[in-house]
Wavefront OBJ file of the C-alpha trace (Angstrom):
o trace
v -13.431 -18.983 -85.452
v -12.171 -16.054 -84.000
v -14.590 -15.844 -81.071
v -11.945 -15.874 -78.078
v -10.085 -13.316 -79.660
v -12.600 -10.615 -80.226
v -14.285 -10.989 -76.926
v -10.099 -10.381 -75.610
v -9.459 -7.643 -77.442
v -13.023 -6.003 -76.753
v -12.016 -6.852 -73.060
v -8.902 -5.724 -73.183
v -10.335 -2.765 -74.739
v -12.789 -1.581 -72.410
v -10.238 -2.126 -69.207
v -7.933 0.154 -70.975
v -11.079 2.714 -71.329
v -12.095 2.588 -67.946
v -8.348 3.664 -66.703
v -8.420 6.832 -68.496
v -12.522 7.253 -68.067
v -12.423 10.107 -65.214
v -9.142 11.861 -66.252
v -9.365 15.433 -67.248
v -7.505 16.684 -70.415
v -5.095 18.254 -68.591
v -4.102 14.864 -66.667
v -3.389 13.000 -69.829
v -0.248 14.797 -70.374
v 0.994 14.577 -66.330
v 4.583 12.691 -66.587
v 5.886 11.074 -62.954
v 9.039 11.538 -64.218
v 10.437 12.756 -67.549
v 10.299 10.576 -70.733
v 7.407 8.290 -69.346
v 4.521 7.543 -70.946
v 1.095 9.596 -69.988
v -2.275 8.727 -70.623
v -2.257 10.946 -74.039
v 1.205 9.617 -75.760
v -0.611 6.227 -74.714
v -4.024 7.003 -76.735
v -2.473 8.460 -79.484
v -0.016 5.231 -79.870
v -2.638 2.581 -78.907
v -5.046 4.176 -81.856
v -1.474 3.989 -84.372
v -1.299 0.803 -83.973
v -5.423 -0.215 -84.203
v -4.523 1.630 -87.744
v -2.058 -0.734 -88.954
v -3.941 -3.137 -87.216
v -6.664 -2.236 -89.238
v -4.485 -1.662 -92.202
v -2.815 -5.315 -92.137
v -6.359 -7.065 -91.783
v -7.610 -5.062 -95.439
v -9.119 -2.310 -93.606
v -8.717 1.270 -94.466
v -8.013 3.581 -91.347
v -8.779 6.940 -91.039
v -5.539 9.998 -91.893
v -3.771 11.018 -88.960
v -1.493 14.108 -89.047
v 1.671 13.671 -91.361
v 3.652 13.905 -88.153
v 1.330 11.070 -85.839
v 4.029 8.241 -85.939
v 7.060 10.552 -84.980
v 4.517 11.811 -81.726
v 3.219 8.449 -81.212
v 5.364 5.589 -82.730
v 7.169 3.441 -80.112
v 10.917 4.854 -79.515
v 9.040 8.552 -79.259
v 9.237 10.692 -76.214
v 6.665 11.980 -74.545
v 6.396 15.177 -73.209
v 3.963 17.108 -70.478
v 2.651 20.057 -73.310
v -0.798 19.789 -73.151
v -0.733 21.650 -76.766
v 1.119 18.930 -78.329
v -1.831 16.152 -77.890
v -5.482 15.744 -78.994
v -8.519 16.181 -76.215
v -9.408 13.066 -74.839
v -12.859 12.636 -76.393
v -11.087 12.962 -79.706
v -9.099 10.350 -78.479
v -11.935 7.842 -77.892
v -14.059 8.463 -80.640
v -11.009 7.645 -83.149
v -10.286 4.499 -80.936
v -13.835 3.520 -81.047
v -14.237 4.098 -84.739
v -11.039 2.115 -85.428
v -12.167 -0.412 -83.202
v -15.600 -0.677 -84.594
v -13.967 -1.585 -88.197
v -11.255 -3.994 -86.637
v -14.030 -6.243 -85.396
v -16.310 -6.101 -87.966
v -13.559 -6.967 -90.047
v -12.316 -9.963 -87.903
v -15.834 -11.371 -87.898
v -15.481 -12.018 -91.401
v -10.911 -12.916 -92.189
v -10.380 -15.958 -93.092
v -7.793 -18.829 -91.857
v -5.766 -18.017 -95.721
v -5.813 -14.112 -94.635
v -4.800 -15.293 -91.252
v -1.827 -17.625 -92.731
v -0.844 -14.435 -94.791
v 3.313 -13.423 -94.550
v 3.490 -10.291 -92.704
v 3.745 -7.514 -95.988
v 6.561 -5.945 -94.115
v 9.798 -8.340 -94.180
v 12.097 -6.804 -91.449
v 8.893 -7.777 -89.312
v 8.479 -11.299 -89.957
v 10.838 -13.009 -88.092
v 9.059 -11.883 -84.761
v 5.543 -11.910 -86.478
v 5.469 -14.501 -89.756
v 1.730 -14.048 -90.006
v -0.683 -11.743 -90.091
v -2.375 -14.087 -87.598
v 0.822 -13.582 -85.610
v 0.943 -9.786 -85.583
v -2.675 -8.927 -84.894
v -2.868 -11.627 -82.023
v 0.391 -9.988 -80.034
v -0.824 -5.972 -80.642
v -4.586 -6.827 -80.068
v -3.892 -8.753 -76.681
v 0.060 -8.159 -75.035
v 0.566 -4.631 -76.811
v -2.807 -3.320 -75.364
v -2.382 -4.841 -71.702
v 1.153 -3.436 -71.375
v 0.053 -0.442 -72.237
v -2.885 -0.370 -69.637
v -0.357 -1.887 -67.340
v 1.336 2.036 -67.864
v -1.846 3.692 -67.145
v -2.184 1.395 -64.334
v 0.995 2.549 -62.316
v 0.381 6.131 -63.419
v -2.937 6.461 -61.895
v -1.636 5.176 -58.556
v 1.523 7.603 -58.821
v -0.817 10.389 -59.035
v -2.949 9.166 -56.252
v -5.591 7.864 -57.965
v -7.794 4.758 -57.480
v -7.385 1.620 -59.430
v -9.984 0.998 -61.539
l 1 2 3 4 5 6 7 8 9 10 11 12 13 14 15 16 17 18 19 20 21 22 23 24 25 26 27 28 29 30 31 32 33 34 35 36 37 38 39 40 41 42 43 44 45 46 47 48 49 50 51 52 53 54 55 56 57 58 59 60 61 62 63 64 65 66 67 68 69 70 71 72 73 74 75 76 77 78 79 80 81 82 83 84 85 86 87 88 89 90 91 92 93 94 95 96 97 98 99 100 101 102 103 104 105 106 107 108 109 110 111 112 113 114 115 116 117 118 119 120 121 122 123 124 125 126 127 128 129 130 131 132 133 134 135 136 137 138 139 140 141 142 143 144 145 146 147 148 149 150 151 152 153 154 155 156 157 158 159 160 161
């Protein structure tokens, strides 16, 4: 049933993995300008929400630190101390992990699970459904986001990818 969508978000995926592929750790925290998003605020919020994600679907993510949300969550502000942020590989292997359990989750949700209110009421007038929320953060959330790293890479003189 939900054939289109995985193959999206595992597209989706891997174009936002290629755009931060040859970047060194100290690039991930580079800011154009202050307050903008660099590769590493964009990891570290792109693998928050693959845990709710996760979460919302009756998956159990992995801990992150007590303070991940108030780093990561959107309204946060990034800033260019490399100390602040995880390495990059770190980075990727949570991403993969949490991706790994999002599909093999999906492969098996049902259209009731789907149908589901979203458990969080201030949410559901933008997303009613589960089906609602996981469909807008696994396909416009994630290309915005590699829209950002995108434009960054070509601010710092980099290639497109």
């Amino acid at each position: 049933m939900l054939q289109p969508f995985i193959g999206t978000i595992t597209h989706t995926r891997n174009a936002t993995l290629k755009l931060v592929n040859d970047l060194t750790d100290d690039q991930l925290v580079i800011q154009p300008a202050p307050k903008t998003n660099h590769p590493a605020w964009v990891l570290g919020h792109l693998l928050l929400v693959d845990c709710s994600f996760l979460s919302l679907i009756g998956g159990t993510p992995p801990t992150l630190d007590a303070n991940w949300k108030d780093i990561y969550g959107g309204g946060s502000t990034p800033v260019a101390d490399k100390s602040k942020y995880k390495p990059k590989a770190w980075y990727l292997e949570q991403l993969a992990q949490v991706r790994a359990e999002i599909l093999k989750r999906l492969s098996s949700i049902t259209p009731e699970e789907l149908a589901k209110p979203h458990p969080d009421p201030a949410r559901r007038e933008r997303f009613p459904t589960v089906g609602h929320t996981i469909f807008m953060y696994g396909t416009w959330h994630e290309g915005y986001h590699a829209g950002q790293l995108s434009t960054w890479r070509r601010v710092q003189g980099l290639p497109a990818v």
